[in-house]
N, CA, C and O atoms as a GROMACS GRO file, in nm:
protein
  428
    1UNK      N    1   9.979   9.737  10.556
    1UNK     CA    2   9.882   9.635  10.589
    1UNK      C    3   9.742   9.679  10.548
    1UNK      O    4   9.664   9.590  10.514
    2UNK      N    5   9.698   9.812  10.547
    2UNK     CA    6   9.589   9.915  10.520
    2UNK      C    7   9.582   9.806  10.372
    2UNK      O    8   9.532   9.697  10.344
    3UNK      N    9   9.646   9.891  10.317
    3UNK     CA   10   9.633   9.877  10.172
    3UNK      C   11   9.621   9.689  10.112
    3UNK      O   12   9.547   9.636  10.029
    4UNK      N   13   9.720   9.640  10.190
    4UNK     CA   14   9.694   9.477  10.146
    4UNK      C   15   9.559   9.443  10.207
    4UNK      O   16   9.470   9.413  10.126
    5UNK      N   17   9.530   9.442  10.334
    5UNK     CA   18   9.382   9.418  10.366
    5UNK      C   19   9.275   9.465  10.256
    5UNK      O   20   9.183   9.389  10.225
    6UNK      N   21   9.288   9.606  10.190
    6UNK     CA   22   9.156   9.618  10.060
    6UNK      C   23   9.183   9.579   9.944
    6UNK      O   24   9.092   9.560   9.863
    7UNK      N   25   9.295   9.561   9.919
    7UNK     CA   26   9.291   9.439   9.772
    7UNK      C   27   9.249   9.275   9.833
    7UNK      O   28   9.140   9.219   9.818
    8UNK      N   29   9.331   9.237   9.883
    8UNK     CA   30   9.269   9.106   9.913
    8UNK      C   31   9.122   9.109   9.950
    8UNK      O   32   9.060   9.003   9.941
    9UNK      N   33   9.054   9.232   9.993
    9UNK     CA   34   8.906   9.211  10.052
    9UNK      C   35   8.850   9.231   9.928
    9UNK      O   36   8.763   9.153   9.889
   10UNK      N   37   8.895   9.340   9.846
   10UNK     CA   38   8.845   9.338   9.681
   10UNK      C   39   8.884   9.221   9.616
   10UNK      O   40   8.836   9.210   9.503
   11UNK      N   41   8.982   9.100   9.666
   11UNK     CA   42   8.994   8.978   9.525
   11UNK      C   43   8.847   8.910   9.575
   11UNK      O   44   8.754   8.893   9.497
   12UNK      N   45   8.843   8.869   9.735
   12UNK     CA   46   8.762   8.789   9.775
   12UNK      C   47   8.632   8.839   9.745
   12UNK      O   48   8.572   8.747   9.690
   13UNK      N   49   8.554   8.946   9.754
   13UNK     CA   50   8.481   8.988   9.714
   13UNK      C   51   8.446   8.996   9.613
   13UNK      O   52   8.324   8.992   9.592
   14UNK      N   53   8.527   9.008   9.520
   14UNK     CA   54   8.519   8.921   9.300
   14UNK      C   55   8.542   8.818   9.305
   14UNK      O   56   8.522   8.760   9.199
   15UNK      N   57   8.582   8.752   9.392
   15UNK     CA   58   8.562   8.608   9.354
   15UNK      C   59   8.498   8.537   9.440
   15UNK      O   60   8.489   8.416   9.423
   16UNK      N   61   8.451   8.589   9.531
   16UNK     CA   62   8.304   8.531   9.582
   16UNK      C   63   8.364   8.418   9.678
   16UNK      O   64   8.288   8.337   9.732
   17UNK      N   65   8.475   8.415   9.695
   17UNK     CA   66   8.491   8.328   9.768
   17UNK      C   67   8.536   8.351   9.969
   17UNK      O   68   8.616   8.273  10.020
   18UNK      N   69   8.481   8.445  10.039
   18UNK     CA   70   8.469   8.477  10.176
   18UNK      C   71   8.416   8.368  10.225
   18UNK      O   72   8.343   8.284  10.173
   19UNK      N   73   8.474   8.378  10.362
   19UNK     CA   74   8.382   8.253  10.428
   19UNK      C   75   8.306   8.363  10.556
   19UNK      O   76   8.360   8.461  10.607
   20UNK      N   77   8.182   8.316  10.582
   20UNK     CA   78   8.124   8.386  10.668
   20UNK      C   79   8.237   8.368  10.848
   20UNK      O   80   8.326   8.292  10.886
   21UNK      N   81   8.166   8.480  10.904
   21UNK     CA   82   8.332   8.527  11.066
   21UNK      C   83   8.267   8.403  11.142
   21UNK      O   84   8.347   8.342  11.213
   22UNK      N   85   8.106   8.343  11.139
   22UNK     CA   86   8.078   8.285  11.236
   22UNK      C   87   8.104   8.135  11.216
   22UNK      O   88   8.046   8.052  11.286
   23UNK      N   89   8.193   8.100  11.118
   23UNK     CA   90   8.217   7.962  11.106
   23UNK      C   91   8.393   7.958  11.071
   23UNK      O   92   8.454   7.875  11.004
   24UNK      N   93   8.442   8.078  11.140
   24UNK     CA   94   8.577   8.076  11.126
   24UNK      C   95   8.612   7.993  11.305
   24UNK      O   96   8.552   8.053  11.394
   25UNK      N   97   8.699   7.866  11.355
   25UNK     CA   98   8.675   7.788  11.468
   25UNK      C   99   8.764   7.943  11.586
   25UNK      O  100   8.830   8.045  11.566
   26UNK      N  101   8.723   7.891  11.665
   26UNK     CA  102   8.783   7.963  11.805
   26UNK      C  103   8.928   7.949  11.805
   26UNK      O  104   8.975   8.061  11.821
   27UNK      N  105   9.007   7.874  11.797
   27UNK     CA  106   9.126   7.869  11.760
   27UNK      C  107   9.187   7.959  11.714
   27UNK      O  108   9.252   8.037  11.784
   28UNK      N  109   9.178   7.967  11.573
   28UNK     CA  110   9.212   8.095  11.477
   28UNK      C  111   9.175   8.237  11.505
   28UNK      O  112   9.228   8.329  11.443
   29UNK      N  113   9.068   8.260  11.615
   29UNK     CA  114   9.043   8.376  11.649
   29UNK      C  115   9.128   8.388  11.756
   29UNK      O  116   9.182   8.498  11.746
   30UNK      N  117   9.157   8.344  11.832
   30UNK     CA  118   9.269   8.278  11.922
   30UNK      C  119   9.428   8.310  11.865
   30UNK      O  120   9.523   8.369  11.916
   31UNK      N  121   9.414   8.260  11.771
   31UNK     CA  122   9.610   8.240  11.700
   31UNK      C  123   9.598   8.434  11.636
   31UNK      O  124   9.698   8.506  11.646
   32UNK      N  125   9.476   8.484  11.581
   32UNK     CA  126   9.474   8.636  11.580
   32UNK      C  127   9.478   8.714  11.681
   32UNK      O  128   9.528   8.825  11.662
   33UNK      N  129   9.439   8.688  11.789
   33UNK     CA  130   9.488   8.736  11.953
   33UNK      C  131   9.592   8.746  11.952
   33UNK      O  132   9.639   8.860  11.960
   34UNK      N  133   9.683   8.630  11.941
   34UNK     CA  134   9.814   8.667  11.963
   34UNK      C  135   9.887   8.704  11.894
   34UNK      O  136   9.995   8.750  11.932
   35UNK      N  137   9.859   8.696  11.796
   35UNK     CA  138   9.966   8.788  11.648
   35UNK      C  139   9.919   8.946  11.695
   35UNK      O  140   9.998   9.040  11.702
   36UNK      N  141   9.810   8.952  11.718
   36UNK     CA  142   9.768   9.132  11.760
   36UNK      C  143   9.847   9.148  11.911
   36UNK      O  144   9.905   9.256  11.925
   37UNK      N  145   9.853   9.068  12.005
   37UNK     CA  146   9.907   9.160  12.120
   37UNK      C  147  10.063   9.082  12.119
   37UNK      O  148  10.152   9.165  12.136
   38UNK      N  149  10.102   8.971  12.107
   38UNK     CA  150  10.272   8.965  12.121
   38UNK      C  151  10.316   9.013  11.983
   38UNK      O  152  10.420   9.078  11.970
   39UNK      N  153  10.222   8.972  11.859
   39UNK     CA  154  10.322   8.973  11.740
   39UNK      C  155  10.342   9.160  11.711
   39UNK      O  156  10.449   9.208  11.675
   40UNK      N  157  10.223   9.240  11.734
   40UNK     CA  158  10.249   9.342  11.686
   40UNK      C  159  10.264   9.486  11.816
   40UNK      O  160  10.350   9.574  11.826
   41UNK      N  161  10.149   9.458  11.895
   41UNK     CA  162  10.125   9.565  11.999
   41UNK      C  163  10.284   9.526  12.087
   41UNK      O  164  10.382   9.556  12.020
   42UNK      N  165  10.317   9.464  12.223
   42UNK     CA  166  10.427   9.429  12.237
   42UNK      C  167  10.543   9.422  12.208
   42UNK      O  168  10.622   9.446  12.300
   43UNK      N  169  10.595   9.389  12.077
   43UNK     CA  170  10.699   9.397  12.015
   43UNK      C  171  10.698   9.552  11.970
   43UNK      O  172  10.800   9.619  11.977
   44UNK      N  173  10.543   9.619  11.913
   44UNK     CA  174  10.612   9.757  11.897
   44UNK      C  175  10.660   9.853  11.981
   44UNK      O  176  10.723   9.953  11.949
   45UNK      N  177  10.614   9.806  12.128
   45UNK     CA  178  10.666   9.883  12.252
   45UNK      C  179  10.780   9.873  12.278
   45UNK      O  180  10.848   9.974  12.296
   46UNK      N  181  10.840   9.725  12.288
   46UNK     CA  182  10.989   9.695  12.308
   46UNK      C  183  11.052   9.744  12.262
   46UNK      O  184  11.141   9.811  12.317
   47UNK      N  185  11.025   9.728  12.078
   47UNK     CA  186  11.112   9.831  11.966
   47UNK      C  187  11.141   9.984  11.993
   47UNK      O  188  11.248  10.044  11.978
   48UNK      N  189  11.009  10.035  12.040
   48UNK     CA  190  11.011  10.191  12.088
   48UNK      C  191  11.126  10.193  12.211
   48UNK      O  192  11.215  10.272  12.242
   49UNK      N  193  11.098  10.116  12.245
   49UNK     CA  194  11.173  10.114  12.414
   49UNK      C  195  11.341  10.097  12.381
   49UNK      O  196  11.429  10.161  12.440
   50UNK      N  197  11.364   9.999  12.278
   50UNK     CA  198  11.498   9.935  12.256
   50UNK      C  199  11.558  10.090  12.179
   50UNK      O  200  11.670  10.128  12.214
   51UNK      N  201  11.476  10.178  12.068
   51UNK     CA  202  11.528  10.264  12.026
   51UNK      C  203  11.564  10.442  12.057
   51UNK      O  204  11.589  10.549  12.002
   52UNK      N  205  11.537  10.356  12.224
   52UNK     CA  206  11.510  10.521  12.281
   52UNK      C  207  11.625  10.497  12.382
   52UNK      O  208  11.693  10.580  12.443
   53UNK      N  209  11.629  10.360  12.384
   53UNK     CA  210  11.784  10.363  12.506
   53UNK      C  211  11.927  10.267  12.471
   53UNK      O  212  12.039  10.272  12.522
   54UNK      N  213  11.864  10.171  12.352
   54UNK     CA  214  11.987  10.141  12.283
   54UNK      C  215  12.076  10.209  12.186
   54UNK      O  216  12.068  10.332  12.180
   55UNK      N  217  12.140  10.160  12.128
   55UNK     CA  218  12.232  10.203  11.996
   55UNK      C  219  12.134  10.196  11.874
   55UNK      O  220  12.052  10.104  11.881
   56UNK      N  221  12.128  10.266  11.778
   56UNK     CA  222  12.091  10.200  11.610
   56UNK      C  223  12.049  10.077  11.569
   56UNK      O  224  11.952  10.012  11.532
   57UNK      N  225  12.228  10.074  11.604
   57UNK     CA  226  12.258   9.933  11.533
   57UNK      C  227  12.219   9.813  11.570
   57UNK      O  228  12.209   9.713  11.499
   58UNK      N  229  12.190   9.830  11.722
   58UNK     CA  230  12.152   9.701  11.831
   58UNK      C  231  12.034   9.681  11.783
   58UNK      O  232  11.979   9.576  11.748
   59UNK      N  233  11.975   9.858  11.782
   59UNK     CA  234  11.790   9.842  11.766
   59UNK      C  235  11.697   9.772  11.628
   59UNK      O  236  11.578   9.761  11.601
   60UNK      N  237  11.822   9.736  11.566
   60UNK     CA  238  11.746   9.704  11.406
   60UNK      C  239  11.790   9.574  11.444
   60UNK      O  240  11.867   9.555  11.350
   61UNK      N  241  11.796   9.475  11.509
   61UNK     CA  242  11.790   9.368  11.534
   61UNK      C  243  11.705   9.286  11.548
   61UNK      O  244  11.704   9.166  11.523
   62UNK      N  245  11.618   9.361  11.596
   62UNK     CA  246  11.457   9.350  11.662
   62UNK      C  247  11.388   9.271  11.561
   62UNK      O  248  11.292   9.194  11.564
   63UNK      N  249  11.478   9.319  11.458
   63UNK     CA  250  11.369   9.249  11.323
   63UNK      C  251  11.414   9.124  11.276
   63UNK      O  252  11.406   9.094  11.157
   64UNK      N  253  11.445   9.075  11.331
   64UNK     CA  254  11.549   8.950  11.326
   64UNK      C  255  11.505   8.866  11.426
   64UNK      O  256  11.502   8.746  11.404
   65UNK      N  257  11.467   8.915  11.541
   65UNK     CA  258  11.474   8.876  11.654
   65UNK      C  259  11.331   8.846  11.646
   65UNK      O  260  11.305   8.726  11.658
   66UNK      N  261  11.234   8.922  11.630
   66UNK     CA  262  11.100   8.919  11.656
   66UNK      C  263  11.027   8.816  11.583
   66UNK      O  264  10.925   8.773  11.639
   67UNK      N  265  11.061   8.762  11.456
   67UNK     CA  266  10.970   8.652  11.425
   67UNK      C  267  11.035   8.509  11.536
   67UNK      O  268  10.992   8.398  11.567
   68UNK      N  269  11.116   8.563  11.555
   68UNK     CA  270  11.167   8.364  11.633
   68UNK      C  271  11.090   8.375  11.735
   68UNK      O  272  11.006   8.285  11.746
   69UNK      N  273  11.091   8.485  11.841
   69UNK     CA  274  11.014   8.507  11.952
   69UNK      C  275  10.854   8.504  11.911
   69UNK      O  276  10.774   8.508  12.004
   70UNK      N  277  10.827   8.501  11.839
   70UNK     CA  278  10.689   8.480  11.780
   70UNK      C  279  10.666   8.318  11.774
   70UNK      O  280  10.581   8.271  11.850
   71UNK      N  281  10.738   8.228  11.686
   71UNK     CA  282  10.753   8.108  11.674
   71UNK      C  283  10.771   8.014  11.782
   71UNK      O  284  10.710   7.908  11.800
   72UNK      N  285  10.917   8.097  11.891
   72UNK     CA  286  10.852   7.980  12.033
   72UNK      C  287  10.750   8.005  12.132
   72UNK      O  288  10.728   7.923  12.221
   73UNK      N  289  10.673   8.136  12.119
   73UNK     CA  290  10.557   8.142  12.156
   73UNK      C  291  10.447   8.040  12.105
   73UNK      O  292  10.369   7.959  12.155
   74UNK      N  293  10.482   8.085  11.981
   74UNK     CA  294  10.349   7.986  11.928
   74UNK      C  295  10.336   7.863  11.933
   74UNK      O  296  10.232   7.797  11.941
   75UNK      N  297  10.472   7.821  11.928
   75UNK     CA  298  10.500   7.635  11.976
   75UNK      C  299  10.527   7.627  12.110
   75UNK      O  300  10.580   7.518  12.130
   76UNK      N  301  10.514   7.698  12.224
   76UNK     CA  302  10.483   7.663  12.405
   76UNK      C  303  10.314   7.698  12.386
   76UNK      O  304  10.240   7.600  12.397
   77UNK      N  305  10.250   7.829  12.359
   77UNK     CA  306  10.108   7.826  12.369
   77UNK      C  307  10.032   7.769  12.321
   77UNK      O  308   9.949   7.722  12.398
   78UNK      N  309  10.012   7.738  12.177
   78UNK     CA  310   9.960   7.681  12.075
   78UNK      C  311  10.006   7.572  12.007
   78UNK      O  312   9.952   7.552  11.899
   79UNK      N  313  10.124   7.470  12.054
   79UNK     CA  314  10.163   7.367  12.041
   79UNK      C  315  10.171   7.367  11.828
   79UNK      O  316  10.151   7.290  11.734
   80UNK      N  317  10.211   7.497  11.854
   80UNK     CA  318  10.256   7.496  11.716
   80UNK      C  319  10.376   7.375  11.667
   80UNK      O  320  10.445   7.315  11.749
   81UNK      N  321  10.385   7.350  11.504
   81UNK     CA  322  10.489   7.281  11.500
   81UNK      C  323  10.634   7.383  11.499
   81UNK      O  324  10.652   7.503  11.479
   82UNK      N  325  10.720   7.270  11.531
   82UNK     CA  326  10.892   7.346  11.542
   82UNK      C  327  10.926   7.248  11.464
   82UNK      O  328  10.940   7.142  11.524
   83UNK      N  329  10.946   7.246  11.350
   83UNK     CA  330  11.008   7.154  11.229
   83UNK      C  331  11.173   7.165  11.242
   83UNK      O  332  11.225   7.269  11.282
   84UNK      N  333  11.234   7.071  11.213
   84UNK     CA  334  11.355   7.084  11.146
   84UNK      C  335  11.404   7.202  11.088
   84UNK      O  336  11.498   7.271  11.127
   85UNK      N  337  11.324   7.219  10.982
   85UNK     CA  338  11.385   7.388  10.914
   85UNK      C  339  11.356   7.489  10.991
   85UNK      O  340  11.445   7.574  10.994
   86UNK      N  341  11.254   7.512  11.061
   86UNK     CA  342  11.274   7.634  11.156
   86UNK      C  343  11.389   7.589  11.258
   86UNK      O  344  11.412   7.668  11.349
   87UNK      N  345  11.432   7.523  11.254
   87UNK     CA  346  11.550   7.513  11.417
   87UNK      C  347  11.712   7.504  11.342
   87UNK      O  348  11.821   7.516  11.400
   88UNK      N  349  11.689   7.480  11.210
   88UNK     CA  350  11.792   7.536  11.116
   88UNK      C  351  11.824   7.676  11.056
   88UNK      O  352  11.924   7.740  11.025
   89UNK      N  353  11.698   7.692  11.054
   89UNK     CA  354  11.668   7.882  11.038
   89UNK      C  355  11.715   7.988  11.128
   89UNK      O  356  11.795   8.080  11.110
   90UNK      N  357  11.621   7.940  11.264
   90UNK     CA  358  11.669   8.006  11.360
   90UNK      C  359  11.803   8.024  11.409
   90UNK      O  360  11.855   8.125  11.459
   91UNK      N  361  11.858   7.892  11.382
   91UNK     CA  362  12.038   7.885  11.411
   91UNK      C  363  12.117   7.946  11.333
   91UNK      O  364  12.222   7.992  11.378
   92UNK      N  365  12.085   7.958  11.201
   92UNK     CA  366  12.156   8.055  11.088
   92UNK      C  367  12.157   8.199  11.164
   92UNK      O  368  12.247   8.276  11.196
   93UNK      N  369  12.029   8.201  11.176
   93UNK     CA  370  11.950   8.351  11.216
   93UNK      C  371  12.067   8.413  11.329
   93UNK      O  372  12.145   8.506  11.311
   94UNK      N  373  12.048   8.322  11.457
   94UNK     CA  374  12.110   8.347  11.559
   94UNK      C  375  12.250   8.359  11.513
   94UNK      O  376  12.286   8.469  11.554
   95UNK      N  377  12.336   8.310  11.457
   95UNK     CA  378  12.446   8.283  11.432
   95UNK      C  379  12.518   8.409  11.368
   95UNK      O  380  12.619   8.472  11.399
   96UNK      N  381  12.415   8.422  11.254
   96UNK     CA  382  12.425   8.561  11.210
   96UNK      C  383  12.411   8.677  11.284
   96UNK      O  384  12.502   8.756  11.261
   97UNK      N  385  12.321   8.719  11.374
   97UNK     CA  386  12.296   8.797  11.488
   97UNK      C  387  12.399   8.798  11.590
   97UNK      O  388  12.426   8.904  11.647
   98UNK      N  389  12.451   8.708  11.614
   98UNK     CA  390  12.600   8.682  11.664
   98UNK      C  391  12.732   8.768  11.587
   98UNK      O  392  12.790   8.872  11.619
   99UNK      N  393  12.744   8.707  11.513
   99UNK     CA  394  12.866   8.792  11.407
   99UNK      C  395  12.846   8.925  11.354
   99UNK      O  396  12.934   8.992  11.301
  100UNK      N  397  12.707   8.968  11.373
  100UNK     CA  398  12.721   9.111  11.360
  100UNK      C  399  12.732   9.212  11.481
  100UNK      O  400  12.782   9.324  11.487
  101UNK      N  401  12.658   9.120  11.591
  101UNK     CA  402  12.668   9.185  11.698
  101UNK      C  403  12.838   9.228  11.791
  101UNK      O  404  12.870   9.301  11.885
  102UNK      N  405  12.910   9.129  11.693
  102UNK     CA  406  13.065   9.130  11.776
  102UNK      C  407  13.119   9.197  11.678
  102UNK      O  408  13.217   9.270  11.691
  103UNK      N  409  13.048   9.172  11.553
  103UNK     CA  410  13.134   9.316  11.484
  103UNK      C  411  13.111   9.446  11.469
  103UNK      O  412  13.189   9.511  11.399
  104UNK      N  413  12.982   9.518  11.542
  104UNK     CA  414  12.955   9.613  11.594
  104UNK      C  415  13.052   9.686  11.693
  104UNK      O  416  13.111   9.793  11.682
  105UNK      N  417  13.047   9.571  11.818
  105UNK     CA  418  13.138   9.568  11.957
  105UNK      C  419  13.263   9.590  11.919
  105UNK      O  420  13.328   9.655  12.002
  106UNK      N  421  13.331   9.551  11.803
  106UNK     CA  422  13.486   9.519  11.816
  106UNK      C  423  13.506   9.705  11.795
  106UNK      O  424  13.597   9.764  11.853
  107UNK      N  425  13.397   9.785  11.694
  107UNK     CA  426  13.418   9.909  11.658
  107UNK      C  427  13.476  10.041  11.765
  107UNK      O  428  13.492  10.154  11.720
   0.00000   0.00000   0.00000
């Protein structure tokens, strides 16, 4: 993230196109709140937590798991949209998370 944050700050900066922080709306500083404490701080504790008392295999799930839990956050707090394709996504997602999880278990 280091590294993508200083190229993109080096494109915007050659191309002149930044927008000044004090006309970015409250909202969006808002929707960055929560990507910083559920999307990243939180979830990296859980992850720590899930890989210190689960299995491996359970624990790499997380990554699967963690953008959906991001998404119905954001559509109960922030009345984000939940489209069609995310509720088709998520069901693949889950579905899949399902069939690996029982074929872990059957081992």
């Amino acid at each position: 993230m280091l590294i993508s944050s200083i190229v993109i700050s080096s494109v915007i900066g050659f191309n002149g196109t930044s927008v000044p922080l004090s006309e970015i709306p409250a909202i969006s500083w808002w929707s960055i709140g929560y990507l910083v404490v559920f999307g990243s701080v939180l979830t990296f504790i859980a992850f720590i937590y899930a890989l210190e008392n689960l299995p491996t295999e359970i624990s790499s799930l997380y990554a699967y798991i963690n953008p959906m839990v991001a998404l119905f956050f954001g559509y109960l707090l922030f009345n984000e949209p939940l489209t069609t394709a995310i509720i088709i996504g998520g069901t693949i997602t889950i579905t899949g998370l399902y069939i690996v999880n029982r074929a872990i278990k059957k081992k």
